[in-house]
Structure formats: C-alpha cells, structure tokens
LUMGUFI-225120 format. One record per residue: x, y, z of N, C-alpha, C, O, CB in turn; residue number from 1. Coordinates in Angstrom, 2 decimals, decimal comma. Atoms other than C-alpha are relative to their C-alpha. Glycine has a CB too. Example, Ala and Ser with C-alpha at 12.3 -4.5 7.8 and 13.67 -1.06 7.14 Angstrom:
<sites>
((0,89 -1,19 0,00) (12,30 -4,50 7,80) (0,90 1,20 0,00) (1,94 1,18 0,66) (-0,99 0,03 1,25) 1)
((-0,82 -1,19 -0,06) (13,67 -1,06 7,14) (-0,77 1,09 0,73) (-0,26 2,20 0,90) (0,41 0,46 -1,42) 2)
</sites>
This chain:
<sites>
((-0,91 0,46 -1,01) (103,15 144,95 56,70) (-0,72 -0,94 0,95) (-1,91 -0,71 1,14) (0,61 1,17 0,76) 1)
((0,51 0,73 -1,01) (102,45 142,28 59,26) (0,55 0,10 0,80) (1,62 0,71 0,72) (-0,19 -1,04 -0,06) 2)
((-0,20 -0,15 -1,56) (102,63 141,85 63,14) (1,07 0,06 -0,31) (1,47 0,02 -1,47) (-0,38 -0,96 1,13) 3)
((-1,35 0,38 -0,41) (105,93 141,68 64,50) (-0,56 -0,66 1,45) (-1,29 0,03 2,17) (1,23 1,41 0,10) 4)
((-0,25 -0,18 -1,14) (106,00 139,82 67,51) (0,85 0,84 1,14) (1,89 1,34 0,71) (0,12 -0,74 0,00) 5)
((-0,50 -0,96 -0,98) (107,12 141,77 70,68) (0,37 -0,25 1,31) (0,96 0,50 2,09) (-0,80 0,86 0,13) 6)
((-0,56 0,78 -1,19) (107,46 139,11 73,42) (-1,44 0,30 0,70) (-2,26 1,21 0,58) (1,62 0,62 0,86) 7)
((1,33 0,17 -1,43) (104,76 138,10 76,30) (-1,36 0,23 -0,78) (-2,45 0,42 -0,23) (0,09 1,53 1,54) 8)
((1,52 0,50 1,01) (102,06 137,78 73,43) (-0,21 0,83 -0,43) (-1,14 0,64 -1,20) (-1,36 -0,48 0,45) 9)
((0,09 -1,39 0,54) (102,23 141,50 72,45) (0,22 -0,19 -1,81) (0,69 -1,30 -2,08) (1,35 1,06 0,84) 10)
((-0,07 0,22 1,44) (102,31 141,77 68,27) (0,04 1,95 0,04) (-0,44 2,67 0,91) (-1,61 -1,14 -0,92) 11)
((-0,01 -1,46 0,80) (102,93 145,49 66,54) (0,62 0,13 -1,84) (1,48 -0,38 -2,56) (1,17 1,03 1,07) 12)
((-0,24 0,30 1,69) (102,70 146,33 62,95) (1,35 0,68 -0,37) (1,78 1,63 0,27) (-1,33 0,75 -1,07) 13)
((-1,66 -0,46 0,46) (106,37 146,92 61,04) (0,17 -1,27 -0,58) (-0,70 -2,14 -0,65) (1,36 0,44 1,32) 14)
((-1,13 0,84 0,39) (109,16 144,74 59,54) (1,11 -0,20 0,55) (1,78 0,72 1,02) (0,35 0,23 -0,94) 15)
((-1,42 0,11 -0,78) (112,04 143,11 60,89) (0,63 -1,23 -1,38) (-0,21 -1,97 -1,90) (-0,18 -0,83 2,17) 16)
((-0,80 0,60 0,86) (114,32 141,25 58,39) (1,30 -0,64 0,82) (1,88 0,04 1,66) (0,37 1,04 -1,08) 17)
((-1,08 0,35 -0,95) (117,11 138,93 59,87) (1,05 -0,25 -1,46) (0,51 -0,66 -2,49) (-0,39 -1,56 1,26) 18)
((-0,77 0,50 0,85) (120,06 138,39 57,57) (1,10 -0,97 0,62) (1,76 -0,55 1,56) (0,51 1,07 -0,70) 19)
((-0,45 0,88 -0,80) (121,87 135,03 58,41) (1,45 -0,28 -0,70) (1,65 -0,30 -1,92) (-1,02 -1,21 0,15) 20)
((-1,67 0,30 0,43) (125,75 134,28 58,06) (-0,06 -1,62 -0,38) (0,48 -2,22 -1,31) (1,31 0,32 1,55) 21)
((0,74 1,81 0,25) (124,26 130,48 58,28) (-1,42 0,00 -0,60) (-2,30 0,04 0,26) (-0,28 -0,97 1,66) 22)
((1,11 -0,15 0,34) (121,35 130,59 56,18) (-0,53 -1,06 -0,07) (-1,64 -1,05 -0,59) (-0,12 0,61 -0,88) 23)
((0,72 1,36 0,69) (120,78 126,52 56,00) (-0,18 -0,02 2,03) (-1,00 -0,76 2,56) (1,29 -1,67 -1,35) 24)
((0,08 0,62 -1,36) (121,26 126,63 60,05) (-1,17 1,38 0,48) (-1,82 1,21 1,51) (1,85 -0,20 1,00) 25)
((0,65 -1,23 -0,74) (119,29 130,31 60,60) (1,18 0,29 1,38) (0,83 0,80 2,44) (-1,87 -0,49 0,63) 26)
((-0,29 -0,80 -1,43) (121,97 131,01 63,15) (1,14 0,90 -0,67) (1,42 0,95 -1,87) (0,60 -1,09 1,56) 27)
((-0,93 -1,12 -0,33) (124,60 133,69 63,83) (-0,57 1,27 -1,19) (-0,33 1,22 -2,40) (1,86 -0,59 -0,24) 28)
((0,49 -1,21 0,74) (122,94 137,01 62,41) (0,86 0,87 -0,89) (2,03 1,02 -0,57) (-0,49 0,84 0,91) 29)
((-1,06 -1,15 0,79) (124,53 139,44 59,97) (-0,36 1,47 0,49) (0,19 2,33 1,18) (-0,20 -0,01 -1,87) 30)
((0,89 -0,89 0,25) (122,10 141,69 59,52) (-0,97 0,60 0,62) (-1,89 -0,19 0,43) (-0,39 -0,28 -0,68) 31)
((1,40 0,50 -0,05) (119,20 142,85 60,95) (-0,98 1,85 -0,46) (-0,71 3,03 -0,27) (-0,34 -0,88 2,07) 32)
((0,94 -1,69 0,36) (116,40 145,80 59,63) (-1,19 -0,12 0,22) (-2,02 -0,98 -0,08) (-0,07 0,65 -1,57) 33)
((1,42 -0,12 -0,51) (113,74 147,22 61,18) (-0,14 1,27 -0,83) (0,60 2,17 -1,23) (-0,30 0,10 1,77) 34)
((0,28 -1,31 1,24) (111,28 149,23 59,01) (-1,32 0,40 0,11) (-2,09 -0,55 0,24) (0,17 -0,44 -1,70) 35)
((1,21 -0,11 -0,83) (108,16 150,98 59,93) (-0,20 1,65 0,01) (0,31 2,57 -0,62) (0,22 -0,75 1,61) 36)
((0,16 -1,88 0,23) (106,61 154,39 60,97) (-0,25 -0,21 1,82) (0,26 0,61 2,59) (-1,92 0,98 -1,40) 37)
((-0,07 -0,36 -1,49) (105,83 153,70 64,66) (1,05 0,08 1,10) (2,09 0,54 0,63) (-0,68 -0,71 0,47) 38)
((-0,96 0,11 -0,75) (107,91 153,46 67,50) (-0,48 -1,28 1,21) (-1,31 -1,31 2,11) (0,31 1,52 0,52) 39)
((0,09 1,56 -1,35) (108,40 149,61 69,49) (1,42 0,14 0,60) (1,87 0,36 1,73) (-0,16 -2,12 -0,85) 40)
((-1,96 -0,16 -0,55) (112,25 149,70 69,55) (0,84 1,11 0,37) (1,29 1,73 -0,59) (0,99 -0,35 -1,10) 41)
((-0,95 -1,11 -0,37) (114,27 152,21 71,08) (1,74 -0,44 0,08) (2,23 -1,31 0,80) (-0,56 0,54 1,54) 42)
((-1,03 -0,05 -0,27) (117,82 152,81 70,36) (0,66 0,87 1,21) (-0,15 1,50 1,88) (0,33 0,19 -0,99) 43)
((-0,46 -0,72 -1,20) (120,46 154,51 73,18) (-0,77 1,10 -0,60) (-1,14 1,13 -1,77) (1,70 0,18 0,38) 44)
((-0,17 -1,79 0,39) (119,64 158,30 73,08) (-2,08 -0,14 -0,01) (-2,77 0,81 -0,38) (1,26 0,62 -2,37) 45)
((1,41 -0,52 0,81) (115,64 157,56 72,67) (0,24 -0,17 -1,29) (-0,64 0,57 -1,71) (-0,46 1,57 0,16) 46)
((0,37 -0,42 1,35) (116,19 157,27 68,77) (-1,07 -1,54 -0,33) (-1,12 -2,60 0,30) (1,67 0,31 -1,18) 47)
((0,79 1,24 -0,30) (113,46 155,01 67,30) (-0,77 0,01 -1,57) (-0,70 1,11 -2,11) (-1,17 0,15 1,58) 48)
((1,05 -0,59 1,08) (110,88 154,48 63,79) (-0,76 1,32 0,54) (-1,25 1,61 1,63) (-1,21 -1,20 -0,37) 49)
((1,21 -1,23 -0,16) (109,01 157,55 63,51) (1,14 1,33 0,56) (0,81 2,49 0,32) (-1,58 -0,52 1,54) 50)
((-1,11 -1,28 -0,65) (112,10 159,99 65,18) (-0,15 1,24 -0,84) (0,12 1,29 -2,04) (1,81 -0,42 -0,08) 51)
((0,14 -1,24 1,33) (111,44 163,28 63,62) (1,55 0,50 -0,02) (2,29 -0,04 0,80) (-1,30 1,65 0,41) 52)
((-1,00 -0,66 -0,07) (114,47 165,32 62,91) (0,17 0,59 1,22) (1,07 0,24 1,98) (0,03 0,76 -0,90) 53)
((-0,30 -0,82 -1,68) (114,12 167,64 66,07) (0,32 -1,17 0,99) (1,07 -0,67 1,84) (-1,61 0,96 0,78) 54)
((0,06 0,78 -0,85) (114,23 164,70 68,14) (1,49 -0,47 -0,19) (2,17 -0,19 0,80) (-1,15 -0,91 -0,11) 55)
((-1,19 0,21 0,28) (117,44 163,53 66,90) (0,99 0,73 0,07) (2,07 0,38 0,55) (0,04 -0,30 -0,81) 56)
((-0,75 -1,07 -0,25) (118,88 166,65 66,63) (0,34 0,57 1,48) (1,35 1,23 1,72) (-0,60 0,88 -0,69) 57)
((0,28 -0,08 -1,40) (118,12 167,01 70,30) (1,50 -1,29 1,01) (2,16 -1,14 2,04) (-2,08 -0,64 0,13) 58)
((-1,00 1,01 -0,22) (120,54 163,83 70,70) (1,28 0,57 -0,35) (2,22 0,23 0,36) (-0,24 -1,25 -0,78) 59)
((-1,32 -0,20 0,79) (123,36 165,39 68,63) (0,50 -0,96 -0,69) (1,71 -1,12 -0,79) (0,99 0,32 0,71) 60)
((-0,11 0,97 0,98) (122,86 162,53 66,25) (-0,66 0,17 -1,14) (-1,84 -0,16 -1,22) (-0,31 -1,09 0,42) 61)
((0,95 -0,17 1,40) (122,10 163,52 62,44) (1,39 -0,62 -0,78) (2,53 -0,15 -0,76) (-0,72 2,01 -0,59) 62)
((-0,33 1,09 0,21) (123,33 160,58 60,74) (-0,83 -0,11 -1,56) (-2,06 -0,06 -1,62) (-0,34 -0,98 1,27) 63)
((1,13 0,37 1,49) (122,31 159,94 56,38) (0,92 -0,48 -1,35) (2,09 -0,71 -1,06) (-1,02 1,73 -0,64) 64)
((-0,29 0,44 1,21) (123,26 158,89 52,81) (0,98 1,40 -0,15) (2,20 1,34 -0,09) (-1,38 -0,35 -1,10) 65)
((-0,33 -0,97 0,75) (123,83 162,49 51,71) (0,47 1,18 1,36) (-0,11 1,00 2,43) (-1,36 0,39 -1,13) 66)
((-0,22 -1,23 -1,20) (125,41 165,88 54,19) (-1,46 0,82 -0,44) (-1,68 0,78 -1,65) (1,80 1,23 -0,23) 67)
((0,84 -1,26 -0,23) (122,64 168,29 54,35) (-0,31 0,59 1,43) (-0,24 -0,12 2,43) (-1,28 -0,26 -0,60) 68)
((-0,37 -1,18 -1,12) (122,41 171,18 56,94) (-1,36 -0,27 0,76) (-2,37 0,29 0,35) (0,24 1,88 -0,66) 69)
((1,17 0,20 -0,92) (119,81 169,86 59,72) (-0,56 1,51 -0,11) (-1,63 1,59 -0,71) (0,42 -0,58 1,68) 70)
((0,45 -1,01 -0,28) (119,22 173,35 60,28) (-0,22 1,20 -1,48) (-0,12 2,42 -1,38) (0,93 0,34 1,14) 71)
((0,41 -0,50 1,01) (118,37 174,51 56,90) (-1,82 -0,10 -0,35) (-2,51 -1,11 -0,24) (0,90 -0,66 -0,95) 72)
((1,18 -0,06 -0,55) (114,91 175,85 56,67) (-1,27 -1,06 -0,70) (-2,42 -1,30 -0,31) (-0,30 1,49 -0,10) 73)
((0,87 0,74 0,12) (113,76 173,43 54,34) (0,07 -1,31 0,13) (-0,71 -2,05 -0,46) (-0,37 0,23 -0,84) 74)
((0,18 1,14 -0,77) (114,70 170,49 56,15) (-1,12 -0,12 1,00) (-1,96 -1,01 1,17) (1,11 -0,19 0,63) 75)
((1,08 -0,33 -1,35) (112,74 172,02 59,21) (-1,26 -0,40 -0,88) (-1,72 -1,54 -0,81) (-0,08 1,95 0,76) 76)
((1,43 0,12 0,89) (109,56 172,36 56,71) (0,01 -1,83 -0,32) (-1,02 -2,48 -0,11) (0,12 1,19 -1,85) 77)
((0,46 1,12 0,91) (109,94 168,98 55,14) (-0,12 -1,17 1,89) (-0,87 -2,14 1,96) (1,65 -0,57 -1,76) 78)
((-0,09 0,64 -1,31) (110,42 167,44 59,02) (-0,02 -1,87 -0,23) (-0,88 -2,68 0,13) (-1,45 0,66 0,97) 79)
((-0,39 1,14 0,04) (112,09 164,22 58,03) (0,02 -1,18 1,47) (0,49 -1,03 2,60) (1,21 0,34 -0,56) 80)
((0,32 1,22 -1,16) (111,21 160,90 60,16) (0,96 -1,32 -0,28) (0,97 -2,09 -1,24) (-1,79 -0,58 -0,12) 81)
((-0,56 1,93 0,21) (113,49 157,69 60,79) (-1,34 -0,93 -0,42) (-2,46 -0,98 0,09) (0,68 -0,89 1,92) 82)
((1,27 1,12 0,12) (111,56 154,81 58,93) (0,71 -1,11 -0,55) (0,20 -1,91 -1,33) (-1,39 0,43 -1,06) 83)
((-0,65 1,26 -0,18) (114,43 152,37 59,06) (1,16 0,27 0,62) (1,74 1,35 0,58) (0,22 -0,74 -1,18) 84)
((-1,61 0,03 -0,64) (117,64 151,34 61,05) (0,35 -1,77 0,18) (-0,32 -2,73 0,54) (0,08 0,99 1,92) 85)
((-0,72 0,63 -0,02) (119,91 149,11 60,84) (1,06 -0,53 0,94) (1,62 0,25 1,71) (0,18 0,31 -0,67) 86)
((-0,85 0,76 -1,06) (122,15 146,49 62,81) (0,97 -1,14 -0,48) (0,57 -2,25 -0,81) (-0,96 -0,67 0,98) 87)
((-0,71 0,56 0,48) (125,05 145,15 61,85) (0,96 -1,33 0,55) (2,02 -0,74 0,76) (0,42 0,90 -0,33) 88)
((-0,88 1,25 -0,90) (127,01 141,93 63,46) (1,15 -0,22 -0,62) (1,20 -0,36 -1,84) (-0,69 -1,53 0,12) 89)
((-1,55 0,85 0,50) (130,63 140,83 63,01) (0,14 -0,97 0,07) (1,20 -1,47 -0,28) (1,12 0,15 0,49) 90)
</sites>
C-alpha cells in the first residue's frame, strides 16, 4: 500500500480509490473506498479502519454481506475488524 495524503503535508499508509461519473474530466465522484487496517478517517459514531466488533457494537451499528449473531461466541473469539468502507454519491 502507499501513502495516502492527509492534508497540511501529513501522508498515512492505506488506499483510497475514487470512482468517477466523468472519468475523461476526473470530476463528480461515484464512488469512493477506503481500505486499510489503521484508523485516519472517522465515520459519525467513531466507526473507522481497524473498528473491532465491540466497538461497533457499542454504536448499535453491525452492518455485513451475510446476518450473523454479533453476540455469538465465536464471533467474540474471531473479533472481526472493519478493513474497508464505502461511499457512495448520487
């Protein structure tokens, strides 16, 4: 992975991906994904890369592909981490 810039000369390692509705002009965004293990960006609530389950759960936001029971014991054990999120534009 390489830097990301971060503004005011700051750099942190991750991915950011822009997906463009104008791809010959780069403007008006579609898309955008951030992907990573640390934490630069914070969504509302505190959620962020790296969010363990408890932390989220703490929000009353468990959010995925598939239902499974946050509180099943081997979710707890396996202690799943956000390591992407997504942003969508109209």
């Amino acid at each position: 992975m390489k830097d990301v810039e971060r503004g005011e000369g700051e750099t942190a390692p991750g991915r950011v991906e822009i997906i463009w509705k104008d791809t010959v002009a780069r403007a008006q965004p579609a898309r955008l994904a951030w992907r990573g293990s640390k934490r630069r960006w914070q969504l509302p609530g505190g959620i962020s890369l790296g969010s363990s389950l408890r932390e989220i759960e703490g929000n009353g936001r468990v959010l995925g592909d598939r239902d499974y029971p946050s509180s099943h014991e081997a979710m707890q054990t396996l202690d799943p981490r956000v390591y992407q999120i997504y942003m969508e534009f109209e």
